[in-house]
Kinemage of the C-alpha trace (Angstrom):
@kinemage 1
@onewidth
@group {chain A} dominant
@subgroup {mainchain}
@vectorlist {calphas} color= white
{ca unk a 1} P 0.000 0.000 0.000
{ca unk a 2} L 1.196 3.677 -1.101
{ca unk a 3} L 2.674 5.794 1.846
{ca unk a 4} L 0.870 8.682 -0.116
{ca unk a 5} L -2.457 8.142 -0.225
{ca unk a 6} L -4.354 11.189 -0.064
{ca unk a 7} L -7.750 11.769 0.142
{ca unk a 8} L -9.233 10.985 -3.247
{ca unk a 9} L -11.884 8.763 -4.083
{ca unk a 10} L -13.338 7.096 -7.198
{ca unk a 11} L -16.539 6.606 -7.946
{ca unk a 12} L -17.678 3.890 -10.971
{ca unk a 13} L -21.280 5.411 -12.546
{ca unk a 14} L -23.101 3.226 -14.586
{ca unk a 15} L -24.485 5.367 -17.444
{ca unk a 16} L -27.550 4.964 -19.557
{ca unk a 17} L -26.973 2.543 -22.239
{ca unk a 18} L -29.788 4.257 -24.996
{ca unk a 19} L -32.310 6.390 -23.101
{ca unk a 20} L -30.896 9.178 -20.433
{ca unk a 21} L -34.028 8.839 -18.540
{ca unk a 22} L -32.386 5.583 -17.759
{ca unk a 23} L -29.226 7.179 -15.554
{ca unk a 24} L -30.464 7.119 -11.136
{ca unk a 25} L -30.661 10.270 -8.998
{ca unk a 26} L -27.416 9.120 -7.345
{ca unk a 27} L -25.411 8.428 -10.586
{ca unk a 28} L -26.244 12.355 -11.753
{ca unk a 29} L -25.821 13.484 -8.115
{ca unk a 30} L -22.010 11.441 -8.329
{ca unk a 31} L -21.137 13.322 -11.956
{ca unk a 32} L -21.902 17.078 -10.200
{ca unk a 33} L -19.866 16.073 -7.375
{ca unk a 34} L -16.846 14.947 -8.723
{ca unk a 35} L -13.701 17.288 -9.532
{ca unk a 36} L -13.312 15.041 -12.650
{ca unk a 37} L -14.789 12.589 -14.512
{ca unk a 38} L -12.760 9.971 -16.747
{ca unk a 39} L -14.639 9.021 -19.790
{ca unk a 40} L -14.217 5.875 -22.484
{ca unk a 41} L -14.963 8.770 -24.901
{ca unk a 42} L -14.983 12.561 -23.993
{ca unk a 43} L -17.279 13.341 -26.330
{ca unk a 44} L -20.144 10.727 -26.217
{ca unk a 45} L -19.664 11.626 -22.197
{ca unk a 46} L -20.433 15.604 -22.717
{ca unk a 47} L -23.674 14.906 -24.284
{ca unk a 48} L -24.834 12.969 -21.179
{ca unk a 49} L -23.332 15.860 -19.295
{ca unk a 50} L -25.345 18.744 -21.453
{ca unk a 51} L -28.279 16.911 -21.054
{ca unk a 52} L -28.011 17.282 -17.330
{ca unk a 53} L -26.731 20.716 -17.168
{ca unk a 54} L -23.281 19.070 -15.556
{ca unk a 55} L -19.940 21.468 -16.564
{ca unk a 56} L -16.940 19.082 -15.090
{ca unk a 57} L -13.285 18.868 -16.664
{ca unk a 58} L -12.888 15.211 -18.546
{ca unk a 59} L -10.299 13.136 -19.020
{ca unk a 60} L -10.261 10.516 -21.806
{ca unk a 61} L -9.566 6.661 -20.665
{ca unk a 62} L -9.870 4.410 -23.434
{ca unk a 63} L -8.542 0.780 -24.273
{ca unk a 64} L -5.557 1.711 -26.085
{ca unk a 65} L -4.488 4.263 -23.785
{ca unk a 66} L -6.142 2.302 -20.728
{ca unk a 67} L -2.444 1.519 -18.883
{ca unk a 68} L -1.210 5.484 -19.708
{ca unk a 69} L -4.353 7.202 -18.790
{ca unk a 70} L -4.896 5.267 -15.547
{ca unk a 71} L -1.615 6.601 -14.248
{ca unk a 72} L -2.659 10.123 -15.052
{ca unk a 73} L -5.687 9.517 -12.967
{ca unk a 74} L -4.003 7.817 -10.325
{ca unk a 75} L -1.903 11.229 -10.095
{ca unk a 76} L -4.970 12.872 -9.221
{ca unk a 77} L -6.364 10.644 -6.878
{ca unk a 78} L -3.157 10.806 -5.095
{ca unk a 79} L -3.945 14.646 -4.973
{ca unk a 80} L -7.293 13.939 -3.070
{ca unk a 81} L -9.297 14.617 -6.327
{ca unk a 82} L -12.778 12.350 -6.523
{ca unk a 83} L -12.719 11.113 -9.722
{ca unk a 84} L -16.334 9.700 -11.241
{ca unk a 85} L -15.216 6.885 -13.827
{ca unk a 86} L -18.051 6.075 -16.929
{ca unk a 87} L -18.287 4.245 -20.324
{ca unk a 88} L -20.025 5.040 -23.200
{ca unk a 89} L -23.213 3.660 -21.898
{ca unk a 90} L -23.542 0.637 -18.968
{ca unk a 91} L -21.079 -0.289 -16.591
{ca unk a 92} L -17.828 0.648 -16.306
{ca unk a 93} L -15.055 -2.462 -16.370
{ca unk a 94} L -17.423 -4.652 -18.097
{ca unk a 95} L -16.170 -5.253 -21.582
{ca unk a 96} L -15.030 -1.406 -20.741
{ca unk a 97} L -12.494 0.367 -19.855
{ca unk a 98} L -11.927 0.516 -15.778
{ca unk a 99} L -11.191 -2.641 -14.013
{ca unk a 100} L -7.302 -1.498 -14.274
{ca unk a 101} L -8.032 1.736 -12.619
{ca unk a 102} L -10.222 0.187 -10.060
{ca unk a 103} L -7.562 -2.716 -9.618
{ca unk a 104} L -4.377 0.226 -9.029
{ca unk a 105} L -6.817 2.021 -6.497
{ca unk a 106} L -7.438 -1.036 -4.605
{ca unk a 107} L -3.762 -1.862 -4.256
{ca unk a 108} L -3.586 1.452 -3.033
{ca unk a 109} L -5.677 2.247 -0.955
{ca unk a 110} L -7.459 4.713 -2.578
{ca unk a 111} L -11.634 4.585 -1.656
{ca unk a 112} L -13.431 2.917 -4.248
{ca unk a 113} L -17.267 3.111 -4.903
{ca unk a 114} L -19.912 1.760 -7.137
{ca unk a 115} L -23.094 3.732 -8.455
{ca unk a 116} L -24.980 0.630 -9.944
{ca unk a 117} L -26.330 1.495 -13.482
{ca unk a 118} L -27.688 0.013 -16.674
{ca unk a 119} L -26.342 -3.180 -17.925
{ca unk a 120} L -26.810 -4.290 -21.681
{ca unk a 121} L -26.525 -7.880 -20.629
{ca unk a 122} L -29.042 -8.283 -17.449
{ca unk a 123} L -31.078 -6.235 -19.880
{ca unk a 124} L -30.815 -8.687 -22.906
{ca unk a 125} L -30.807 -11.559 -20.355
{ca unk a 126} L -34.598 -10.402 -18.695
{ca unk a 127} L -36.116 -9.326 -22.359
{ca unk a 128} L -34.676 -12.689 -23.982
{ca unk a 129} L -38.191 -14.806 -23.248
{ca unk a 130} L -36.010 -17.623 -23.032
{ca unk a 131} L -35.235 -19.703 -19.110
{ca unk a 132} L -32.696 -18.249 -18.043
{ca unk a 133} L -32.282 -19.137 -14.299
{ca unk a 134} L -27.775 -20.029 -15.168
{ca unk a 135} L -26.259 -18.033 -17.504
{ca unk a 136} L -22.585 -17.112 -18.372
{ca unk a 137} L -21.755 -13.897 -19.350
{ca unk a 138} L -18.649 -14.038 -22.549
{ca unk a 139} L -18.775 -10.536 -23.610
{ca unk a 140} L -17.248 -9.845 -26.804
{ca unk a 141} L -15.597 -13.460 -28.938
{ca unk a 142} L -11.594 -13.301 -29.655
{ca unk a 143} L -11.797 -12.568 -33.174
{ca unk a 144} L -9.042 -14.740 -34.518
{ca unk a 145} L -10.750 -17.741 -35.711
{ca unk a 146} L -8.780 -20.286 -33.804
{ca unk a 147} L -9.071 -18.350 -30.841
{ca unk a 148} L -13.049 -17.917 -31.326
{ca unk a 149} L -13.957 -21.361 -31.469
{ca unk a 150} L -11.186 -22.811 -28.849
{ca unk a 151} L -13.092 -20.100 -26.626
{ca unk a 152} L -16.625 -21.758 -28.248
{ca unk a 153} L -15.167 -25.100 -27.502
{ca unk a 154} L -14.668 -24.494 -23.936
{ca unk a 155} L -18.174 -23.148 -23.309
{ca unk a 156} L -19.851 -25.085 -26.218
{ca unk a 157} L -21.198 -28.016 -23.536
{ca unk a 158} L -22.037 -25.703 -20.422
{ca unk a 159} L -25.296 -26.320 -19.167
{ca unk a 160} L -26.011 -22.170 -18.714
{ca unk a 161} L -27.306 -19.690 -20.921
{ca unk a 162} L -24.490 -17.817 -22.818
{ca unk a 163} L -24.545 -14.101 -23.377
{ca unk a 164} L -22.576 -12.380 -25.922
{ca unk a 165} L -22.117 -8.599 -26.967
{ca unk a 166} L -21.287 -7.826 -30.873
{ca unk a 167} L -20.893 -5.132 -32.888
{ca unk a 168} L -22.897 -5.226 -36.355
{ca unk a 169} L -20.501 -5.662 -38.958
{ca unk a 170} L -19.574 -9.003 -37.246
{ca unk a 171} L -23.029 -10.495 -36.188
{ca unk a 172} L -23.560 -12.570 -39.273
{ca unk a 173} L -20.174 -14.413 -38.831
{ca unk a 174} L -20.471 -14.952 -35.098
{ca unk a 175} L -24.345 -16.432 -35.723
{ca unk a 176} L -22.848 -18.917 -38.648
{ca unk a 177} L -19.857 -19.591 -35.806
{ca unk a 178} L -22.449 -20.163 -33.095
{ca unk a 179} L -24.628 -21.910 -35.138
{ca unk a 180} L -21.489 -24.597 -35.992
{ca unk a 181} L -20.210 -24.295 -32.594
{ca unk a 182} L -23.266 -24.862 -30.571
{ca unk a 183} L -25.662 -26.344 -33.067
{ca unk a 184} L -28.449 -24.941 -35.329
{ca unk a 185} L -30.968 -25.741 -33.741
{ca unk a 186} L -30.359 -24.287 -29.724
{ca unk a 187} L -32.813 -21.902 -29.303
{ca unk a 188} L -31.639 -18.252 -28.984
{ca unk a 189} L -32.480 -14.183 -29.171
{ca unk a 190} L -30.739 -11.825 -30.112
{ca unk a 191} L -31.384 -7.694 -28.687
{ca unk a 192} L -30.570 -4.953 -30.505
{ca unk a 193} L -30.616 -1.346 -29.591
{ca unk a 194} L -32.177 -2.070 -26.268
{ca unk a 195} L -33.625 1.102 -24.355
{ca unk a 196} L -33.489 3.264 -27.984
{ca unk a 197} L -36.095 3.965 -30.262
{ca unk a 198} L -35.520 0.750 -32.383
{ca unk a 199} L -35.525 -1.436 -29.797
{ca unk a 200} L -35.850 -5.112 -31.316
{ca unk a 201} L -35.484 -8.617 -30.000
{ca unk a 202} L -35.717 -11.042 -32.587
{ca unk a 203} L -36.672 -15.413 -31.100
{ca unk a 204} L -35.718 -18.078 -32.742
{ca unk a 205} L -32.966 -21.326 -33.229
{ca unk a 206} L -29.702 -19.966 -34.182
{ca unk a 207} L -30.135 -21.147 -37.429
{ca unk a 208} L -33.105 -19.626 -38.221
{ca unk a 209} L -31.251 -16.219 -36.476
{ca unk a 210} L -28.491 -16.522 -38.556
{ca unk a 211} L -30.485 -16.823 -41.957
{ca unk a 212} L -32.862 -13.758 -40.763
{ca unk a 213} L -29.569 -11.660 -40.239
{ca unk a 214} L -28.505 -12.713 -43.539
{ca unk a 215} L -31.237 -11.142 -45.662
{ca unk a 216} L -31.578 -8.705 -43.384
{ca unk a 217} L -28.882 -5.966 -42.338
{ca unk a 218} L -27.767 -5.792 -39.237
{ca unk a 219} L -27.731 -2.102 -37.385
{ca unk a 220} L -27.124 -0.887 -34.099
{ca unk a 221} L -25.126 -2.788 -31.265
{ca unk a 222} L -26.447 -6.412 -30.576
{ca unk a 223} L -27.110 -8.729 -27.524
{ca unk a 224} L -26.971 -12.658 -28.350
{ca unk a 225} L -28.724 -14.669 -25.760
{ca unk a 226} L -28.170 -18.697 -26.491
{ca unk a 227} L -30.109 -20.217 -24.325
{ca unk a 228} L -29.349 -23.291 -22.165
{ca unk a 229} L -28.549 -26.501 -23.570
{ca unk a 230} L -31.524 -28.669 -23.408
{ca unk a 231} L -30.634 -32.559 -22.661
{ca unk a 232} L -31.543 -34.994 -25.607
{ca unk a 233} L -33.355 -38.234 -25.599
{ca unk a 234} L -30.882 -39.786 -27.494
{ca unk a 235} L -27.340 -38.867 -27.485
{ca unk a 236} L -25.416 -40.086 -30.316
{ca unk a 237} L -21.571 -39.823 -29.672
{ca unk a 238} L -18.566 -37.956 -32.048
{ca unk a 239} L -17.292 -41.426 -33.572
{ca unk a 240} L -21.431 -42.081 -34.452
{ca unk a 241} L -21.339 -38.626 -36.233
{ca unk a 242} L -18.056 -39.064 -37.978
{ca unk a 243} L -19.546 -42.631 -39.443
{ca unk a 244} L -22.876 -41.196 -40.771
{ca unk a 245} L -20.856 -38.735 -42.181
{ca unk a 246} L -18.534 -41.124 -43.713
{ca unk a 247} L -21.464 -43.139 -45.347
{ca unk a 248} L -23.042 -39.738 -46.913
{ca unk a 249} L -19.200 -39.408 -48.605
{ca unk a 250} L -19.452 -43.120 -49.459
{ca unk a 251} L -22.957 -42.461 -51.286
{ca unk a 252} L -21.807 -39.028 -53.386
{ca unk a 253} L -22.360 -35.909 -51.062
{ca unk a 254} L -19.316 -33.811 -50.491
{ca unk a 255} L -17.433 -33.825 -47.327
{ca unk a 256} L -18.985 -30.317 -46.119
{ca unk a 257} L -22.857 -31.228 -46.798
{ca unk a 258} L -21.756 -34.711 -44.892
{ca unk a 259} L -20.744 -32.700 -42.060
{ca unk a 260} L -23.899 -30.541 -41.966
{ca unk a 261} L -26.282 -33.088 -42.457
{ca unk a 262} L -24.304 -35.550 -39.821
{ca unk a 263} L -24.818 -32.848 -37.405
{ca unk a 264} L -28.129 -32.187 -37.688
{ca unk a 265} L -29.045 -35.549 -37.456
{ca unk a 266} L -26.991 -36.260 -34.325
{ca unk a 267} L -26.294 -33.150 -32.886
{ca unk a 268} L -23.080 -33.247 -32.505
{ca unk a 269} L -21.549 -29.729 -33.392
{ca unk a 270} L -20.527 -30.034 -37.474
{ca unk a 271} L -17.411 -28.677 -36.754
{ca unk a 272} L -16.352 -31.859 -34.494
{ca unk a 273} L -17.438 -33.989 -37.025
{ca unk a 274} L -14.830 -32.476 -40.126
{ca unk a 275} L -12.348 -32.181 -37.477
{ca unk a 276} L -12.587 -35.715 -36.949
{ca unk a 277} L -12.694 -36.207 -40.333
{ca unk a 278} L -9.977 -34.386 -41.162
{ca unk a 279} L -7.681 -35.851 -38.704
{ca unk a 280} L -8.299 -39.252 -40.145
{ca unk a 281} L -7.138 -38.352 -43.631
């Protein structure tokens, strides 16, 4: 613990994540107190601050910077400053900027506290219509392929719910990725603009998600819910798959329609199966 601790503090604000009316009394009451208020972006921040008739100094903490800008701010905690932290919209630290800030004022000694806000997620998670009593929050998937679906592999026979975040221009490759991952036919939503005037949540399997997504384009920032995986009557095993698969090769279909068809006759994720396949060759 620093010998210089002053008497700083840093408050996290969860911000609106679409409608203002959305921010508590306390989170506005924690913005006009502060001296400062570190922002993911300065300037989506000052609109939430003009809306409120709040005139504070802002500093900029973003994930590129996150390491550089954190000392800065750690400067002025060390001053006794009280410092209000906020993202873009939701809480700060998840799949946001702050959990290194938090984590340097904790090993320091500086106060920390939290002003509970909106959360995209819990949002997506109570609006879903699917039963979700478990459910595993993954933010944002690696995008490397490899690392995507070792990361979908890990998670891909959890008995929870799954929640993901993703930004439009990547929501029809993460549905086909899910859908080969996870299989077709698990029954998902998936919440877009939640809180905003085009609030939508569209039900469905993920293969039935994935082909609406496909003719349709996607806009605004997206929620995927996949909901829990439901236990089959019959469970047919990876070295089943890879043989039904082998027979559809053996009677004229190529390898990849094998695969898909193998899959969603057994269930077994398609992926497995030309893995498998692949291996043996």
């Amino acid at each position: 613990m620093s010998d210089n601790v002053g008497t700083g503090k840093l408050s996290i604000v969860g911000t609106p994540i679409g409608n203002l009316a959305d921010i508590s009394p306390r989170g506005v009451e924690a913005l006009e107190k502060a001296d400062c208020i570190a922002a993911e972006d300065t300037r989506v921040t000052m609109k939430l601050l003009s809306h409120f008739g709040i005139k504070k100094p802002l500093v900029s903490c973003y994930a590129p910077k996150e390491r550089e800008k954190s000392e800065q701010i750690m400067e002025m905690l060390f001053e006794g400053k009280h410092i209000a932290l906020v993202s873009d919209a939701g809480m700060p630290c998840i799949s946001d900027p702050g959990a290194l800030l938090v984590k340097k004022c904790a090993e320091s000694g500086i106060p920390v506290e939290v002003i509970p806000g909106c959360n995209a997620a819990v949002a997506a998670v109570a609006v879903s219509g699917l039963e979700v009593d478990r459910w595993i929050f993954e933010g944002f998937l690696p995008v490397p392929k490899r690392e995507r679906f070792d990361r979908l592999d890990e998670i891909k026979n959890l008995p929870h719910a799954l929640v993901f975040y993703e930004a439009p221009h990547k929501l029809r490759q993460t549905l086909s990725d899910l859908c080969e991952s996870l299989g077709g036919e698990r029954q998902a939503a998936v919440c877009r603009e939640l809180t905003k005037i085009h609030e939508e949540v569209i039900r469905g399997t993920l293969s039935e998600l994935s082909k609406f997504y496909g003719e349709n384009e996607p806009r605004g920032e997206f929620v995927i819910i996949v909901g829990k995986l439901e236990k089959r009557g019959e469970k047919f095993t990876l070295e089943q798959a890879k043989r039904l698969a082998e027979e559809l090769v053996k009677n004229g279909e190529k390898l990849s329609e094998a695969c898909r068809q193998a899959a969603k006759a057994t269930g077994v994720p398609k992926r497995d199966i030309y893995s498998a396949l692949s291996i043996q060759e």
